[in-house]
C-alpha positions in Angstrom: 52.5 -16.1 -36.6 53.8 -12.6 -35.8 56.9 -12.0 -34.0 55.2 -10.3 -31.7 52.4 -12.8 -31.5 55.3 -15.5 -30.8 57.2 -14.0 -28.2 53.6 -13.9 -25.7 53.4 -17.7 -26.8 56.6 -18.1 -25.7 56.3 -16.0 -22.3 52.9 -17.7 -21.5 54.6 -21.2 -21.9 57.9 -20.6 -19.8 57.8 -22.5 -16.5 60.7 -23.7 -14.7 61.5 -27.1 -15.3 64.0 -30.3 -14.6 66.5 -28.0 -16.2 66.2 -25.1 -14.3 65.7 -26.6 -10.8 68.7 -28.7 -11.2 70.5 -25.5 -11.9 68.8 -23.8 -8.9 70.2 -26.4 -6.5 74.0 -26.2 -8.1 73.7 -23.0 -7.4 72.7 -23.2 -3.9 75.3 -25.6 -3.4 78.1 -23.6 -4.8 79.1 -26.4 -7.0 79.8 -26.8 -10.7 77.4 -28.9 -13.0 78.2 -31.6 -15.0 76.8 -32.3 -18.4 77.3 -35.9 -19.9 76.5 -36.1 -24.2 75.8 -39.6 -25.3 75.3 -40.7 -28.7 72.0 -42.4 -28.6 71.9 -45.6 -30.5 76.0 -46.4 -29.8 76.1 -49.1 -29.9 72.4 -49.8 -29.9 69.7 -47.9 -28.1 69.5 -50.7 -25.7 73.0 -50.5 -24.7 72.4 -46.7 -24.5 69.8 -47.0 -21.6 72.0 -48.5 -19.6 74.7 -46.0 -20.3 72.8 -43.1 -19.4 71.7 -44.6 -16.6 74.5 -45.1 -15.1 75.9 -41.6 -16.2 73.0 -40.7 -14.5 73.6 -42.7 -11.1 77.5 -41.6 -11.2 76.1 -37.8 -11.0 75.4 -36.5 -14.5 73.4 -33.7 -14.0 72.2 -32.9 -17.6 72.4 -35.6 -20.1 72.3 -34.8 -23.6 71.1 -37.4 -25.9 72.5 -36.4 -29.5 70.1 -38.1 -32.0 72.4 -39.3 -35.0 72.5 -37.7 -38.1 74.4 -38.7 -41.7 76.4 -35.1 -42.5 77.1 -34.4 -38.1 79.3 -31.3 -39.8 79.8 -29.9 -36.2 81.3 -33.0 -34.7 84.9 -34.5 -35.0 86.1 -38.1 -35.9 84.7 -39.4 -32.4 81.1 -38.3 -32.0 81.2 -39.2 -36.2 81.9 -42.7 -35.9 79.6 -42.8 -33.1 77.2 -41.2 -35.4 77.4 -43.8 -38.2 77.2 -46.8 -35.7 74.1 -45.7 -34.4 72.4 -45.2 -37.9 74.1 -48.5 -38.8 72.1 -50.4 -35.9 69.3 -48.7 -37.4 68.8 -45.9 -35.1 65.8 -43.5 -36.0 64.7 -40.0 -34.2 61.0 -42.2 -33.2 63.5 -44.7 -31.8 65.3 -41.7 -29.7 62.0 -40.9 -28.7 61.2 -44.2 -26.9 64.4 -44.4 -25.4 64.1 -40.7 -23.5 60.6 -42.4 -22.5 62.4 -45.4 -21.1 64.7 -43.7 -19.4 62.4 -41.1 -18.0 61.1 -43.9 -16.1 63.9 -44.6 -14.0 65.3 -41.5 -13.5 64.5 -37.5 -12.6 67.8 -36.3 -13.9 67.4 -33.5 -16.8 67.5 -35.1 -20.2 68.5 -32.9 -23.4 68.1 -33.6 -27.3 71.4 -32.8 -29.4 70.8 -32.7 -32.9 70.0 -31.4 -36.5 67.3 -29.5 -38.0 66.3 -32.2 -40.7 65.3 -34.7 -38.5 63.2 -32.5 -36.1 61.8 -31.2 -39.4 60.9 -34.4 -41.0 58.9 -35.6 -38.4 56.9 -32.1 -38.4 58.2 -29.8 -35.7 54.6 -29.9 -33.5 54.7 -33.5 -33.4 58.3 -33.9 -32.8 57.9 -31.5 -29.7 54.6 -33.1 -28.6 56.3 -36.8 -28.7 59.3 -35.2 -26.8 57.7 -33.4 -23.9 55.3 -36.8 -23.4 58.3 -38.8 -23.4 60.2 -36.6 -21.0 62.8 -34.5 -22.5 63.1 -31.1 -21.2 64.7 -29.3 -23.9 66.3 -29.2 -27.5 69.5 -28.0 -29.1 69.8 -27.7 -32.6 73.2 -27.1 -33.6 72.4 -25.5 -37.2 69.4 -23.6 -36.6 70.2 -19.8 -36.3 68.1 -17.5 -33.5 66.7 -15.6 -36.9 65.6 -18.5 -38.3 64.1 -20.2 -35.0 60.7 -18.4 -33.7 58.1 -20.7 -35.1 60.7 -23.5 -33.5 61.0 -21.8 -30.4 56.8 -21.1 -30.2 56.3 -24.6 -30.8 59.2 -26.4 -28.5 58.1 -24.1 -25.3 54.6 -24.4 -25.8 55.6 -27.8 -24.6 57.5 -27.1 -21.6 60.8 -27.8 -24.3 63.9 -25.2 -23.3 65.5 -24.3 -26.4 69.3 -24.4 -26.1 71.3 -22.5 -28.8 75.2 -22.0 -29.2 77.5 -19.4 -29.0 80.9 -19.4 -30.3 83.8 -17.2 -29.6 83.4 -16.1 -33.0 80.1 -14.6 -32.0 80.0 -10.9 -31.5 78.4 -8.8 -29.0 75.0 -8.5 -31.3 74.9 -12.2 -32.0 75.4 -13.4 -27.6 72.7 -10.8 -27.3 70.2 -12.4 -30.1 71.3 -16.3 -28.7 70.8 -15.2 -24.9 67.4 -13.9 -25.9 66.4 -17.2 -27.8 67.5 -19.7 -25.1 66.3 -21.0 -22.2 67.5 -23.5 -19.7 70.9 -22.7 -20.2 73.6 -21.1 -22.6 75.9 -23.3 -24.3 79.3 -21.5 -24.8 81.7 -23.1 -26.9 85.0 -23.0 -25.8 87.1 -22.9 -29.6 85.9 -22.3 -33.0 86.3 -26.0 -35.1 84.6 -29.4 -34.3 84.4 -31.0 -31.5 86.9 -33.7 -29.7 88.9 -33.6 -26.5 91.9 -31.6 -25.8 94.5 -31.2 -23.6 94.3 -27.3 -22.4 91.1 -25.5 -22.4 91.8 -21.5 -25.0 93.4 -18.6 -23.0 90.4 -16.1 -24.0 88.0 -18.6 -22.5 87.8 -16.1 -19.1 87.0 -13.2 -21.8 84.6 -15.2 -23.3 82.9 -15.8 -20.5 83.0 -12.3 -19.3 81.5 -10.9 -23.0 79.0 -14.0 -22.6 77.4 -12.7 -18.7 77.0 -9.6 -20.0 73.6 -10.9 -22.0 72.2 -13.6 -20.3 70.9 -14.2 -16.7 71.2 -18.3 -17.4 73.3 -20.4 -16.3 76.6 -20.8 -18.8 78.1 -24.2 -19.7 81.1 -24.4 -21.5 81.8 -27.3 -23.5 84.2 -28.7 -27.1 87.3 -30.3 -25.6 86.4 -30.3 -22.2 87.7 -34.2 -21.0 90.0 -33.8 -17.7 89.5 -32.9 -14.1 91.6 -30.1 -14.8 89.6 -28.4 -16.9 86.7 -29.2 -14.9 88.6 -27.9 -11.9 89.1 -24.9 -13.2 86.1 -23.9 -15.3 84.8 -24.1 -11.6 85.5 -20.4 -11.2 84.0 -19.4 -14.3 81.1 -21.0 -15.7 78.0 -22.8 -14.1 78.8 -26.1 -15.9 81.2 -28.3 -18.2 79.6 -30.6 -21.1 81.8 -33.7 -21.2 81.2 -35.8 -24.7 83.9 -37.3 -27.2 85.7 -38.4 -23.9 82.9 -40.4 -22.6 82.0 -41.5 -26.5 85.2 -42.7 -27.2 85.4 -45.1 -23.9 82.1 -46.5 -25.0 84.1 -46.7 -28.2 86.4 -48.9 -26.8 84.3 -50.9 -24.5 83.3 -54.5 -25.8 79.7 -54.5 -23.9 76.7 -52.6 -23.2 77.7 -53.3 -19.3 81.6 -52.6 -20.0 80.6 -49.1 -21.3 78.4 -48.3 -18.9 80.9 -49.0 -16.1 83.9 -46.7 -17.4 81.4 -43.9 -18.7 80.3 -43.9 -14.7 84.2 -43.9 -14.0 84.7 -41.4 -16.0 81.7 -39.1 -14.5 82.1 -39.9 -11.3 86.2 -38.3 -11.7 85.0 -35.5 -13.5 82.0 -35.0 -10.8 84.7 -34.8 -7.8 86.8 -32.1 -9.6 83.6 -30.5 -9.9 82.6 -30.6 -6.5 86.5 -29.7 -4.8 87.8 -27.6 -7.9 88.6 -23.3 -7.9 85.8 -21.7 -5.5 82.5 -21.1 -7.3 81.3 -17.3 -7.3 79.5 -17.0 -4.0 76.5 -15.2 -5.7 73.5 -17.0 -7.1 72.3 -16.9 -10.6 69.4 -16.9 -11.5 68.6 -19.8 -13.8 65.4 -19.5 -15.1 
């Protein structure tokens, strides 16, 4: 399929969904999103339904589900282990699958696949996108596929109503935001610092000029994310960005929780903290983005 020929399959396909219209209304309300990543399968993908949930319930309003992998070379030691427990409990992409469906059924809030290329590939990209839109995922972001490499990805995933989430670093120059605005939909995932990711305790000085480089390509909403894990930051990425993705800090408490019901409980703590510094941090900017 020609570039070209792509790009109208793309257009044709694009129409705002979960994604989007949850954007639209944090917009309207001047308010700062929160994005909650769950390893799915930690410690069992029972136990995860029940986690993301009650992320869910406690005011999640994008959940990323990252599917497990064997080599997760962008995460740090948390999301890792997390990693190896699900695959240890025997945790497969067709499993994933299921659980999006399960969850779908008790709740409207936006659900996002976080993974690798192999696995989507394995399965056979049109059937992994056709088994993820009927399940009632809304979009996909795979952390080592490049924009060049991505068009027959990105024909296939939004011919299903799947947004296609790529990354930008703060390694990225002004060429490459360009290329990774133009190849994503839903939203733009900034990250904050080059390295793996992991909580920590100050969010980069340049993030503000990152940001500002960032705008200058992309009309979607911008959520920032590696090492994002206190109210603080929260608070203050409230003036700059359109959301905050929270993960090795709600991984590691279900880390540290001894049941399904234990981790679900202090992963809603945790959101439901991070959610109020969202909703009284720094002013957002009183104009409205337009997220789709």
């Amino acid at each position: 399929m020609s570039e070209h020929a792509i790009s109208k399959t793309v257009a044709a396909a694009r129409a705002p969904g979960r994604i989007a219209a949850r954007f639209r209304e944090l917009a309207d309300a001047s308010e700062l999103g929160l994005i909650a990543y769950i390893t799915a399968g930690d410690p069992s993908l029972d136990a995860t339904e029940k986690i993301v949930r009650a992320a869910a319930q406690a005011g999640a309003d994008v959940i990323e589900l990252g599917v497990p992998f064997s080599d997760p070379v962008a995460d740090g030691p948390t999301i890792q282990r997390a990693s190896e427990r699900a695959l240890k409990a025997g945790t497969t992409l067709a499993g994933v699958l299921d659980l999006v469906r399960r969850v779908r059924a008790h709740t409207n809030v936006p659900l996002v696949l976080f993974g690798y290329f192999n696995p989507f590939l394995q399965m056979g990209l049109e059937k992994f996108a056709a088994a993820a839109a009927s399940a009632g995922a809304d979009g996909v972001l795979t952390t080592d596929l490049t924009p060049e490499e991505a068009s027959e990805y990105r024909a296939i995933l939004q011919a299903h109503g799947l947004d296609t989430i790529f990354l930008a670093a703060p390694t990225s120059t002004d060429a490459r935001l360009a290329k990774i605005s133009e190849s994503s939909s839903g939203f733009l995932y900034l990250i904050s610092r080059t390295g793996v990711t992991g909580t920590r305790d100050a969010l980069p000085e340049d993030l503000p000029a990152l940001v500002r480089r960032a705008r200058k390509f992309t009309k979607l909403p911008i959520a920032v994310g590696f090492g994002i894990s206190l109210p603080t930051h929260v608070t203050v990425l409230g003036g700059l960005v359109d959301a905050a993705v929270v993960g090795s800090a709600l991984v590691a408490e279900i880390e540290k929780a001894s049941t399904a019901d234990a981790a679900a409980s202090a992963v809603a703590e945790r959101i439901r903290i991070l959610k109020d510094a969202a909703r009284t941090g720094v002013s957002r900017r009183s104009e409205k983005r337009d997220p789709s």
